[in-house]
C-alpha positions in Angstrom: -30.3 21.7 5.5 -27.2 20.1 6.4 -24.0 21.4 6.1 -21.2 19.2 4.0 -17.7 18.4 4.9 -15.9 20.8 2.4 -12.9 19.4 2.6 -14.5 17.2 -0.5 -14.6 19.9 -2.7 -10.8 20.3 -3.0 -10.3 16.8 -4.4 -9.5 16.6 -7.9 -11.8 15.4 -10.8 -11.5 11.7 -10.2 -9.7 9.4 -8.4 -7.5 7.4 -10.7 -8.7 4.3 -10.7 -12.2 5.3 -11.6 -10.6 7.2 -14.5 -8.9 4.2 -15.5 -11.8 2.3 -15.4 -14.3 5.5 -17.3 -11.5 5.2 -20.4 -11.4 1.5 -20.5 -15.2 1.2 -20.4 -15.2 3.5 -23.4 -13.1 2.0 -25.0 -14.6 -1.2 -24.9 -17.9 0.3 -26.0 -16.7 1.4 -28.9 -14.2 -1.6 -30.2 -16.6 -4.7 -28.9 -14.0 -7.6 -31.0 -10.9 -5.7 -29.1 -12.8 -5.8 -26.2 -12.9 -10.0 -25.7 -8.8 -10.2 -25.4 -8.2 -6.9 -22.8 -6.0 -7.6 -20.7 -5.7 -5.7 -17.0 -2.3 -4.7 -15.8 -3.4 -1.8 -14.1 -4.7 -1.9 -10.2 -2.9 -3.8 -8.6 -5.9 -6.5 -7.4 -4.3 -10.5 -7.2 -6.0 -12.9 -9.3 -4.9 -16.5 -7.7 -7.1 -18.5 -5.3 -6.7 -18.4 -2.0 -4.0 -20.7 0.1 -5.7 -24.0 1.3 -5.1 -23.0 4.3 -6.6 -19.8 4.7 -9.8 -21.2 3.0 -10.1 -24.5 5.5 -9.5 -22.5 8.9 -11.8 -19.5 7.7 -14.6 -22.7 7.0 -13.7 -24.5 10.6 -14.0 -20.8 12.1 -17.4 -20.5 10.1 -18.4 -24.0 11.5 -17.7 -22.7 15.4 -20.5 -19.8 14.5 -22.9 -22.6 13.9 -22.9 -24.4 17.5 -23.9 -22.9 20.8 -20.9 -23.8 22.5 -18.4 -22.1 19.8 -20.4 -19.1 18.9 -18.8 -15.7 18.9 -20.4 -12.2 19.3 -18.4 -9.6 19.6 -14.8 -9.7 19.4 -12.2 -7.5 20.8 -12.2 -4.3 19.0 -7.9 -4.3 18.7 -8.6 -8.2 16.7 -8.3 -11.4 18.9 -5.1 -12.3 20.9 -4.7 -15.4 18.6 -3.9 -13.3 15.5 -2.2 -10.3 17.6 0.1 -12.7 19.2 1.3 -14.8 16.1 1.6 -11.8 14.0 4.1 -9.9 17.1 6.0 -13.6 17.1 6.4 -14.4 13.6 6.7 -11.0 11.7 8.5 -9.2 14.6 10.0 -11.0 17.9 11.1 -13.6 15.2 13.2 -10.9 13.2 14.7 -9.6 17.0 12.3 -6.6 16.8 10.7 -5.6 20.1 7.2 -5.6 19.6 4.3 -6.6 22.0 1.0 -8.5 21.1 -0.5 -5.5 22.4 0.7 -2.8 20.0 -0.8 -4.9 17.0 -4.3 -3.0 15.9 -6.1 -5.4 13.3 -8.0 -3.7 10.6 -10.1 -4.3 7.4 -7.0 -3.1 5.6 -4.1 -1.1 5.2 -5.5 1.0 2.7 -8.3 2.0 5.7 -6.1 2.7 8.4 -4.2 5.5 5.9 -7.5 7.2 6.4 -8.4 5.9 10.0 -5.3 7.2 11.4 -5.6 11.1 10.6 -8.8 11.1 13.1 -6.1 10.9 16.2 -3.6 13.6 14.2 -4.6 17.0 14.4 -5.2 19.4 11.2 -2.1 21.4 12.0 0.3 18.8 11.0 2.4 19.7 8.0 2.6 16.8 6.2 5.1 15.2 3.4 4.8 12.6 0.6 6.5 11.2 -1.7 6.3 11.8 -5.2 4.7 10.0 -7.4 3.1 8.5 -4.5 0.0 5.9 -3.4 -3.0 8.7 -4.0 -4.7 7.1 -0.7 -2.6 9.4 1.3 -2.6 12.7 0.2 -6.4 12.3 -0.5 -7.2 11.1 2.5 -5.5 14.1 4.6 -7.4 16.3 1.9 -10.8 14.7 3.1 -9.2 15.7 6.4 -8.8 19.5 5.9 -5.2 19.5 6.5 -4.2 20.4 3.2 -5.1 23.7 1.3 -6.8 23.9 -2.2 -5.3 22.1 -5.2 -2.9 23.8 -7.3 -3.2 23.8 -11.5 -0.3 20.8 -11.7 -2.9 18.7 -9.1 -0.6 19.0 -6.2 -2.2 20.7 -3.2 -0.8 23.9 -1.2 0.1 22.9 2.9 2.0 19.4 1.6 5.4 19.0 1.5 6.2 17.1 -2.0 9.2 14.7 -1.9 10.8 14.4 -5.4 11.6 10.3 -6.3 13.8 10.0 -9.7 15.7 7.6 -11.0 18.5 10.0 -9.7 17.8 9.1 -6.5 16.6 5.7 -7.1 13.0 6.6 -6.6 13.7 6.6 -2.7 13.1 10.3 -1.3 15.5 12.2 0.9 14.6 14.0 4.1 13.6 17.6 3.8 15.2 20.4 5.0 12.2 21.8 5.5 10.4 20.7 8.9 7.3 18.4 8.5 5.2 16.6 11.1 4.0 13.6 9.4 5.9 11.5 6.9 4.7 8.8 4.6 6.6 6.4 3.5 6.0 3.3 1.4 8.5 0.6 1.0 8.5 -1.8 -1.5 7.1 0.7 -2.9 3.8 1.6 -4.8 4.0 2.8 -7.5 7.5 2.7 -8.2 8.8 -0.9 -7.0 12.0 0.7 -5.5 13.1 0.0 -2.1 14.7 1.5 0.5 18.2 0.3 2.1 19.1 0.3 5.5 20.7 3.6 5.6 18.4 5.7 3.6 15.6 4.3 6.2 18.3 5.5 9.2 18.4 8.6 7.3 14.7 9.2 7.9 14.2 7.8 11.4 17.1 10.7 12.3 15.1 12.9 10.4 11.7 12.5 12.1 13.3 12.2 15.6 15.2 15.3 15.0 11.9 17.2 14.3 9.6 15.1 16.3 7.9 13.9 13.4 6.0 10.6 12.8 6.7 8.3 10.0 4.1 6.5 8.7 5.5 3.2 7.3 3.6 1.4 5.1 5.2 -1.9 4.4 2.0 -3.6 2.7 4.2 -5.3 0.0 7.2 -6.3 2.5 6.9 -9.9 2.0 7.8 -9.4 -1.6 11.4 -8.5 -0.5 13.7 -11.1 -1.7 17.3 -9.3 -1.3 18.3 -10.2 2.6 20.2 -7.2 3.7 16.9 -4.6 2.7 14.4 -3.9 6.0 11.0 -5.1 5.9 10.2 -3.3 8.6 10.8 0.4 10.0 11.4 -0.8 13.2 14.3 -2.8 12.7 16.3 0.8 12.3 17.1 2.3 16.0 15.2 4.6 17.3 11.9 3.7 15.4 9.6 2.7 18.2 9.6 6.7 19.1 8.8 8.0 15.9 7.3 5.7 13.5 4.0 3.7 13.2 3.5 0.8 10.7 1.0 -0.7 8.4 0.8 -4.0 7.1 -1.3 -6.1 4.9 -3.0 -9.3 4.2 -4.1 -8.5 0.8 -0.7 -9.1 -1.2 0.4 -12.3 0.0 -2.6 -14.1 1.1 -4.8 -12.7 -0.9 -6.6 -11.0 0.9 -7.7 -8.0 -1.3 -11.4 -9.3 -1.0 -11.6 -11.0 2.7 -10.2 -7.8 4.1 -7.5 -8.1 6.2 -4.8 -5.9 7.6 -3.0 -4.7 10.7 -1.4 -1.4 12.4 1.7 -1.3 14.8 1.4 1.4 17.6 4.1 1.3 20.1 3.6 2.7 23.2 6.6 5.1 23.4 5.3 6.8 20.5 4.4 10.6 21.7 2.6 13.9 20.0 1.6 17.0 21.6 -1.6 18.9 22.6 -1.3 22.5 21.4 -0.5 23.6 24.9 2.7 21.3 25.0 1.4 18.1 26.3 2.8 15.1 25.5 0.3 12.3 25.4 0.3 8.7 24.1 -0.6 8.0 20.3 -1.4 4.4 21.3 -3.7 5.7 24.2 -6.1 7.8 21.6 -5.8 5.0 18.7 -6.8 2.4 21.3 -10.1 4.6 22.0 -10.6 5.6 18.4 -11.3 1.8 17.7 -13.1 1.2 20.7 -15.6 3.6 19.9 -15.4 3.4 15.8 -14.9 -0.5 14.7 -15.3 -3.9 16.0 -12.5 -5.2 14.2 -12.9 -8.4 12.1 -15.1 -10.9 11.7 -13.8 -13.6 13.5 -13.4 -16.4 10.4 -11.6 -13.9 8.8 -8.9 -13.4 11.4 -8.1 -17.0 11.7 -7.9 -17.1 8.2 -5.0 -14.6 8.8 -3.7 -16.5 11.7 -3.3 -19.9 8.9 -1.2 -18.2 6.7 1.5 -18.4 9.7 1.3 -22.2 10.1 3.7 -23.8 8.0 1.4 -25.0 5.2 0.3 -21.9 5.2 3.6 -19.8 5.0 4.7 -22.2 2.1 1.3 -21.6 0.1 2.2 -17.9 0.8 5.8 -18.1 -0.9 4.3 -19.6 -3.6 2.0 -17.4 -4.4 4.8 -14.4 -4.1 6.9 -16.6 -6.1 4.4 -16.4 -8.9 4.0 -13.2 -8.7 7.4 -12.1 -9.1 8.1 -14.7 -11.4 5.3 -12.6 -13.3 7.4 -9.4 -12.8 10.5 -10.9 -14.5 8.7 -11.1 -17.7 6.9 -7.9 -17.9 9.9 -6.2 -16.6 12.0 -8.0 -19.4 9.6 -7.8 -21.9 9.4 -3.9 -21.5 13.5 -3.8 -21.4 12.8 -5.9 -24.6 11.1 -2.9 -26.5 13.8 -0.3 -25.4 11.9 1.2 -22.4 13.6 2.3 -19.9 12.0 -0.3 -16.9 12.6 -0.7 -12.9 11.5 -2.4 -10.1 9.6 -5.8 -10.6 12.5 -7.0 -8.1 11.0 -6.9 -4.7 8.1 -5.5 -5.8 5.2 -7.0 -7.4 5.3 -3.7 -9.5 7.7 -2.4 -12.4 7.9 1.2 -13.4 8.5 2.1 -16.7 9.8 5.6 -18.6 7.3 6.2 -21.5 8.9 6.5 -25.3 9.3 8.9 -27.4 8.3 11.9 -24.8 4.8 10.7 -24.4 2.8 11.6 -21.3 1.4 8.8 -19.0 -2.1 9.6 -20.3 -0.9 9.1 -24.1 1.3 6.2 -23.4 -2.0 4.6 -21.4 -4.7 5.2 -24.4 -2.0 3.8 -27.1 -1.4 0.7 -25.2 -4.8 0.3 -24.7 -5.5 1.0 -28.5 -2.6 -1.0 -29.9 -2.3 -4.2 -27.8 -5.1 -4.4 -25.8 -3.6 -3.9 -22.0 -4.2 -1.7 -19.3 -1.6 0.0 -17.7 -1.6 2.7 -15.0 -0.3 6.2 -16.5 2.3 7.2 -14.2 0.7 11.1 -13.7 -2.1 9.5 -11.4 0.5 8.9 -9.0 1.7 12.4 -8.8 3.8 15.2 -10.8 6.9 13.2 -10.7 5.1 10.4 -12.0 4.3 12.1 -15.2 6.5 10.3 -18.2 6.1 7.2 -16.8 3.3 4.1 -17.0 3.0 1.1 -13.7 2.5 -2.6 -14.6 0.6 -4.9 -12.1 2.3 -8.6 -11.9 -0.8 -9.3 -10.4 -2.3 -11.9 -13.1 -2.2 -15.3 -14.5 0.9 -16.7 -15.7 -1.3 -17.2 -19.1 -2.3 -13.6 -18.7 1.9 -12.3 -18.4 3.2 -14.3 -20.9 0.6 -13.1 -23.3 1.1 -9.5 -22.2 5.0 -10.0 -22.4 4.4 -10.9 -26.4 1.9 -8.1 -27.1 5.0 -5.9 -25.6 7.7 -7.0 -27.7 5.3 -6.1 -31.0 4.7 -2.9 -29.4 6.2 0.2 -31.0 
């Protein structure tokens, strides 16, 4: 008989999501009239069409496939040069950040590559979160084996847990404790804080001072709308030799069901062997997608490549536009009721302190029970989390303004 990975074991009861989705299918068992006006605010999944132009270059691309003289087999494992090269130009060389067509790595999503990249990071990395925090990346480095077991409160023994309050505007500070690998989300999920140029310098000192990699995932970057906060890690000296980034196509084109996402690895970015070796990350990631993927399907990533023309970058900040325009009334409408409410700024996301001392969990079933929405409880995102509930912007204008009004009547 075969042996299982173990690793498995040490994950908690459910993933949050599916628990979400276990209480709300109750619930809807059991209250059928309820039921037909639910409303989701919870994962954060978009709910607008595609942009034009995404749609007509993914059905040219598809019309290629069809003729002998287009058709494409395989395509270069990294993702073709025609996306690599527009997304080094327009979302890097553009912004004065060195970065080379090469060290893009196109993926099925940013989501995946939190879990792809632990298979070129050894097991006795001490890693360090932020808390609350996306549950994608301490489960996947569970999965891994380079955690220990889980503790009563859900946290896990071997991680490093960094506290985010509203005291320190939900943006962590550096340990003083050493860790090897440091995630860091910004905008950030779940929270919708940001960080500023100097907490980010603040870090990058951090992780070159301990040789540590920081493991930027910028997925909801082009929801920034204040000027003088980063989109990017590597606009902060000193980043190319300590930090890799992930990006996304899903929040601003769309893109949560075509799948499409990419991975910065510079080249100057180093780890050691156990014998003292320093070696090339982007060497070992190059070979781990070689031999694991074959990228993208090709519509696909000239569907990426349109949403840098300038039809399609306008569709784009449209789409973000409603979005956020979204997150000024659920963030006003929960101010409204005299919760305590943040981000929903430059983040499709706002973050809001539960009434009354309720837990997440209770806040979540009254909502539910009461006016019909689903919310995230803010304990599936971590220990820190608990006390507080997420709203998604991700929904119909119909869909916000309705959710703003169920809100207000809320009590």
């Amino acid at each position: 008989m075969a042996y299982l990975n173990e690793n498995y074991l040490k994950l908690q009861a459910g993933y949050l999501f599916p628990e979400i989705a276990r209480r709300v299918r109750e619930f809807c068992e059991a209250n059928p009239e309820p039921a037909k006006r639910l409303i989701r605010c919870g994962i954060g999944d978009v709910t607008e069409p595609l942009p034009p132009a995404a749609i007509e270059a993914m059905k040219r691309a598809v019309d290629e496939l069809g003729k002998r003289e287009t058709f494409r087999g395989y395509g270069p494992e990294q993702g073709y040069e025609f996306l690599r090269s527009t997304i080094a130009q327009h979302d890097y060389r553009d912004r004065n950040i060195d970065i080379a067509d090469d060290e893009i790595f196109v993926s099925d999503g940013s989501k995946c590559d939190c879990g792809y990249i632990l298979d070129i990071l050894g097991d006795q990395n001490r890693v360090a979160v932020p808390d609350p925090v996306y549950p994608v990346y301490v489960d996947t480095n569970v999965m891994a084996g380079h955690t220990g077991l889980a503790r009563k409160d859900g946290s896990y023994e071997g991680i490093i847990y960094l506290p985010c309050t509203a005291e320190n505007n939900f943006v962590p500070e550096p340990p003083k404790e050493h860790a090897d690998l440091v995630y860091l989300c910004f905008p950030n999920n779940p929270t919708g804080a940001v960080a500023s140029r100097e907490k980010l310098s603040r870090w990058v000192e951090y992780a070159r001072a301990h040789e540590a990699i920081l493991l930027f995932d910028a997925a909801y970057a082009a929801y920034i709308s204040q000027p003088e906060i980063p989109r990017s890690i590597f606009e902060i000296s000193g980043a190319r030799e300590c930090a890799i980034e992930l990006r996304s196509f899903s929040k601003n084109g769309g893109f949560t069901g075509v799948r499409c996402g990419f991975t910065v690895m510079p080249k100057s970015l180093l780890a050691r062997t156990e014998n003292g070796q320093r070696l090339s990350l982007y060497q070992l990631w190059h070979r781990r997608w070689s031999t694991k993927a074959n990228s993208v399907s090709y519509p696909v990533q000239r569907g990426a490549e349109a949403l840098y023309t300038p039809q399609g970058r306008e569709q784009v900040d449209a789409l973000i536009d409603h979005y956020m325009g979204n997150a000024k009334i659920l963030r006003e409408a929960a101010a409204e009721t005299g919760m305590e409410a943040f981000g929903g700024v430059n983040a499709p996301y706002i973050w809001v302190k539960t009434p009354n001392g309720l837990t997440s969990w209770e806040i979540f079933d009254r909502i539910l029970r009461d006016i019909n929405v689903v919310v995230t409880p803010g304990s599936g995102f971590g220990a820190q989390g608990e006390g507080y509930f997420r709203i998604s912007a991700f929904n119909s204008r119909e869909n916000a303004e309705e959710v703003e009004w169920r809100l207000k009547s809320f009590r």
